[in-house]
C-alpha positions in Angstrom: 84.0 99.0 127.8 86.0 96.0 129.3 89.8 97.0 129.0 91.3 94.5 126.5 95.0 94.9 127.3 96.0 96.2 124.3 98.2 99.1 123.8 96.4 102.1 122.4 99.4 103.7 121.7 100.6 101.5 118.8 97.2 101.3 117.8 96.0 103.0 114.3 93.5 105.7 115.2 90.9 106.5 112.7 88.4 110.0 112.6 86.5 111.4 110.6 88.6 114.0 109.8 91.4 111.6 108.7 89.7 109.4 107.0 88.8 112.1 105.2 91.9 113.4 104.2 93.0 110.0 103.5 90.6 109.7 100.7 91.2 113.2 99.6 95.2 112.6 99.2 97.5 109.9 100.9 100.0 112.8 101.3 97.7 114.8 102.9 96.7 112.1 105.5 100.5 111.9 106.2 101.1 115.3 106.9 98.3 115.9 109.1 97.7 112.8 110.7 101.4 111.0 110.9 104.0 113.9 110.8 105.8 115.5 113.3 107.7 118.5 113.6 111.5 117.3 114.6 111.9 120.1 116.4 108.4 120.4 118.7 107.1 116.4 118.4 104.3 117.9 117.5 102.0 117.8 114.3 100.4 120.5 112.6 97.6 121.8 110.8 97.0 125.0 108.3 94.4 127.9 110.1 91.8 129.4 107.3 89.1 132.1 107.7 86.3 129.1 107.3 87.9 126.5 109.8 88.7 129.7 112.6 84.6 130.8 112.4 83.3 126.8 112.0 85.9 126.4 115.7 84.7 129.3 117.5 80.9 128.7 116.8 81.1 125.1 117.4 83.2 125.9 120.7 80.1 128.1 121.8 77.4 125.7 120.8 79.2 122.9 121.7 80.1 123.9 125.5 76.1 124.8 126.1 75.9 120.6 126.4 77.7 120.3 129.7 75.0 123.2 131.3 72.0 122.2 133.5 69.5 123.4 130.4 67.8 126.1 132.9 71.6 127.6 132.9 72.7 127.4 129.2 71.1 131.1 128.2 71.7 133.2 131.2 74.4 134.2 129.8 74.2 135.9 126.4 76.0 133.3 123.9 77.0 136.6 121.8 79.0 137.5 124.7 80.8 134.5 125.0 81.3 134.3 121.0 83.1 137.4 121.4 85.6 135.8 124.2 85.8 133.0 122.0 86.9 135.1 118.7 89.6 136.4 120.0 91.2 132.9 120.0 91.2 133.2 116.3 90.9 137.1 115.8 93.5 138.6 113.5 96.4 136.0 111.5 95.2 133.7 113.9 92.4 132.9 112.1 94.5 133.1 108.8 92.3 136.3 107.7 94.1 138.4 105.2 92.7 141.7 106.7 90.3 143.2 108.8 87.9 143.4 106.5 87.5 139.7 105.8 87.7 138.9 109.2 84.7 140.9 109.9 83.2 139.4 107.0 83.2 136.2 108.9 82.7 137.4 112.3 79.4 138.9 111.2 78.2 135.4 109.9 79.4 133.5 113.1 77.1 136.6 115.1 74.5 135.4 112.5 74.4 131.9 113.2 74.7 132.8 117.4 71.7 134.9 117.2 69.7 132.0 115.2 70.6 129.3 118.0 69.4 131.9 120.2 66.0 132.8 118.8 65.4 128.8 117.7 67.0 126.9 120.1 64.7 123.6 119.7 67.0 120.7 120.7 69.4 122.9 123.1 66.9 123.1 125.2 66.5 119.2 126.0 69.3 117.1 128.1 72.1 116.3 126.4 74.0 113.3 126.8 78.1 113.0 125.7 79.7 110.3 124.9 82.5 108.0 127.5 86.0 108.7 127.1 89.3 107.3 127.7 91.9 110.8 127.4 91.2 112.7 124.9 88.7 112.3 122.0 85.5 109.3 122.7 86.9 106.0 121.3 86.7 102.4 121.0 88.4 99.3 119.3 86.9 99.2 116.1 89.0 96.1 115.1 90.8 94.2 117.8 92.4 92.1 115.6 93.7 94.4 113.1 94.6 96.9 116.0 92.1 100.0 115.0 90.6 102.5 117.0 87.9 104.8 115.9 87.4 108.2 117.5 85.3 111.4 117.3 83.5 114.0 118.6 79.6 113.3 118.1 78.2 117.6 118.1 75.3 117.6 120.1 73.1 114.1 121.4 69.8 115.0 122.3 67.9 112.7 125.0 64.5 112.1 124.7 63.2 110.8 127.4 59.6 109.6 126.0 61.3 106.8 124.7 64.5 106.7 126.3 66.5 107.2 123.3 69.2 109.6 121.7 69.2 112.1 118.7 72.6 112.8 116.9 72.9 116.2 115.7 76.0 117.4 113.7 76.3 121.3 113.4 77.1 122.6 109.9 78.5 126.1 109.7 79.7 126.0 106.1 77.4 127.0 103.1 77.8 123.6 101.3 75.4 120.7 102.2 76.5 117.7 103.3 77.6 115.0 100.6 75.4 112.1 100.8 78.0 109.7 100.6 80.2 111.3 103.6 81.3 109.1 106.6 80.6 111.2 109.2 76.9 110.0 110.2 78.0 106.4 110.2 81.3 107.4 112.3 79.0 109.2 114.8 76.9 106.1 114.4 78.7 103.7 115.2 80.7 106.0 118.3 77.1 106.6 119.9 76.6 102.7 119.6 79.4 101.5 121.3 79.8 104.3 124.0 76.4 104.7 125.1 73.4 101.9 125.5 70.5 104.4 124.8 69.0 103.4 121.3 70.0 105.8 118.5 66.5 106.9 117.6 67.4 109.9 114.8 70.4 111.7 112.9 70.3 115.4 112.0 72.3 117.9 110.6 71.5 121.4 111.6 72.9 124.4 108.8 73.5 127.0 110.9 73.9 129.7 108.4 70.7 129.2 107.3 68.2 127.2 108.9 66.4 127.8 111.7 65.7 124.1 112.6 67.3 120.6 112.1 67.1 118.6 109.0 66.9 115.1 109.8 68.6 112.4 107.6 68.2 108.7 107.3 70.1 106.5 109.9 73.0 104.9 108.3 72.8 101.0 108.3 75.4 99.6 111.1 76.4 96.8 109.4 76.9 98.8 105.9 79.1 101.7 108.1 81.5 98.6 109.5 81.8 97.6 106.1 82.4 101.2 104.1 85.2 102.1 107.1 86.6 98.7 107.4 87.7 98.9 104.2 89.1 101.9 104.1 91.1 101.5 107.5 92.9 98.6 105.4 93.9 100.7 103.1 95.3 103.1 106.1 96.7 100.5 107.8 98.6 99.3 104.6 99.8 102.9 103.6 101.2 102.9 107.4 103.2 99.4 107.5 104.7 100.4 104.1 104.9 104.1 105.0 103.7 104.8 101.6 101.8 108.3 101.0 102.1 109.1 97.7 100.0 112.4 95.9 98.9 110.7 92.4 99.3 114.2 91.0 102.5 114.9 92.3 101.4 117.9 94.6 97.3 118.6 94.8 95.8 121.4 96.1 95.1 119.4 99.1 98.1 118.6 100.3 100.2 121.0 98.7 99.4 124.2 101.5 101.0 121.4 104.1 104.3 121.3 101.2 104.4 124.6 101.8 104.9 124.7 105.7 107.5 122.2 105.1 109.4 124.2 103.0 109.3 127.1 105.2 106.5 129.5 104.0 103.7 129.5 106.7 103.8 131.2 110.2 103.6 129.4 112.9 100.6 131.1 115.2 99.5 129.0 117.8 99.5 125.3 119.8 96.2 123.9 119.9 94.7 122.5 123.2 95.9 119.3 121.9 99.5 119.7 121.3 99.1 120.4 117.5 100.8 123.4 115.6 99.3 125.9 113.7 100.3 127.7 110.7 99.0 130.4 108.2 100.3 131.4 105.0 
């Protein structure tokens, strides 16, 4: 990408994940994507038993992408699940007791062993995506100073036609909602920071299918248009620093009240600078 000039740092950044809370509560999106803790700079986030087993599963699938493809089995990926657990083994996961952690250990061993016995698409090159820092991004909207980011799961190369295949990893027992952003986010990332043609989407439910599920492509043009209008209304919330819950507390961003208040634990700093609490 040619370097514009601008300064990404008073830039708005939009994700998946915020846009998502966004849409879910205003005063959610401000306490996870705007707030800092006066006393560490830092923002923060709430740990729960389904976000600690969807991190380290994804950190094991994920990390098999940077791996010549004759390397990324020789050594056992149950192994380094159980390295990987221990980042979130015990209250750092948020698990209330032993029992429900093992609970959810058991069905991140599940979904290890079916990556191991169907590997289909791990086993072709992998592409990732340019980036600038931290996360893959590009100017959205020069003119209205946006910057979309995100972390695309898995893109598969195929070379008999020199194109790409988006995969998204689901570890959660609900299906994906037909009208969620994350396809045309991971769209419209793979088009700007790669020049392979984006050939096929997929979700793969780990939990319980041995194989992707392929989805239709979102329509480029349609994805500008959905996001575009929702980073307006971000971009407005910001310049008037208005973040209001319409029911006066939800149960999305009432946990985050909480921390405020004093009631979570603080358990860990994530490897980007961002607190975590339990409760």
């Amino acid at each position: 990408m040619i370097d514009t000039g601008k300064d990404k740092f008073k830039a708005v950044w939009l994700s998946h994940s915020s846009i998502a809370d966004f849409l879910k509560c205003p005063r959610l999106y401000y306490l996870r994507n705007v707030y800092k803790d006066p006393r560490t700079g830092h923002k923060f986030t709430i740990m729960t038993p389904p976000l600690a087993l969807g991190q380290a599963v994804h950190e094991v699938v994920e990390g098999l992408s940077i791996l010549n493809v004759e390397d990324r089995f020789a050594v056992s990926l149950l192994e380094k699940f159980e390295t990987i657990w221990e980042k979130v083994s015990d209250e750092k996961g948020g698990f209330k007791d032993k029992l429900q952690e093992e609970e959810y250990k058991e069905r991140g061993i599940k979904m290890i062993k079916n990556v191991m016995e169907n590997p289909g698409p791990l086993m072709n090159k992998a592409l990732k995506l340019r980036k600038d820092g931290g996360l893959p991004n590009y100017w959205f909207s020069e003119e209205e100073n946006i910057i979309l980011c995100g972390k695309v799961d898995w893109i598969e190369y195929q070379k008999k036609d020199d194109s790409v295949h988006i995969i998204d990893f689901k570890t959660g027992r609900n299906e994906e909602d037909g009208q969620s952003l994350q396809l045309p986010i991971y769209l419209l990332l793979a088009t700007n920071l790669q020049k392979r043609k984006i050939k096929k989407a997929s979700y793969w439910y780990l939990d319980k299918d041995k194989e992707v599920t392929e989805v239709e492509l979102p329509d480029v043009n349609g994805s500008i248009e959905r996001i575009s209008k929702i980073a307006g209304r971000i971009k407005l919330a910001r310049q008037l620093n208005h973040f209001i819950c319409k029911d006066g507390g939800c149960r999305n961003c009432y946990p985050f009240e909480r921390v405020l208040r004093g009631e979570g634990k603080k358990v860990a700093v994530s490897d980007f600078n961002q607190d975590i609490y339990i409760l």
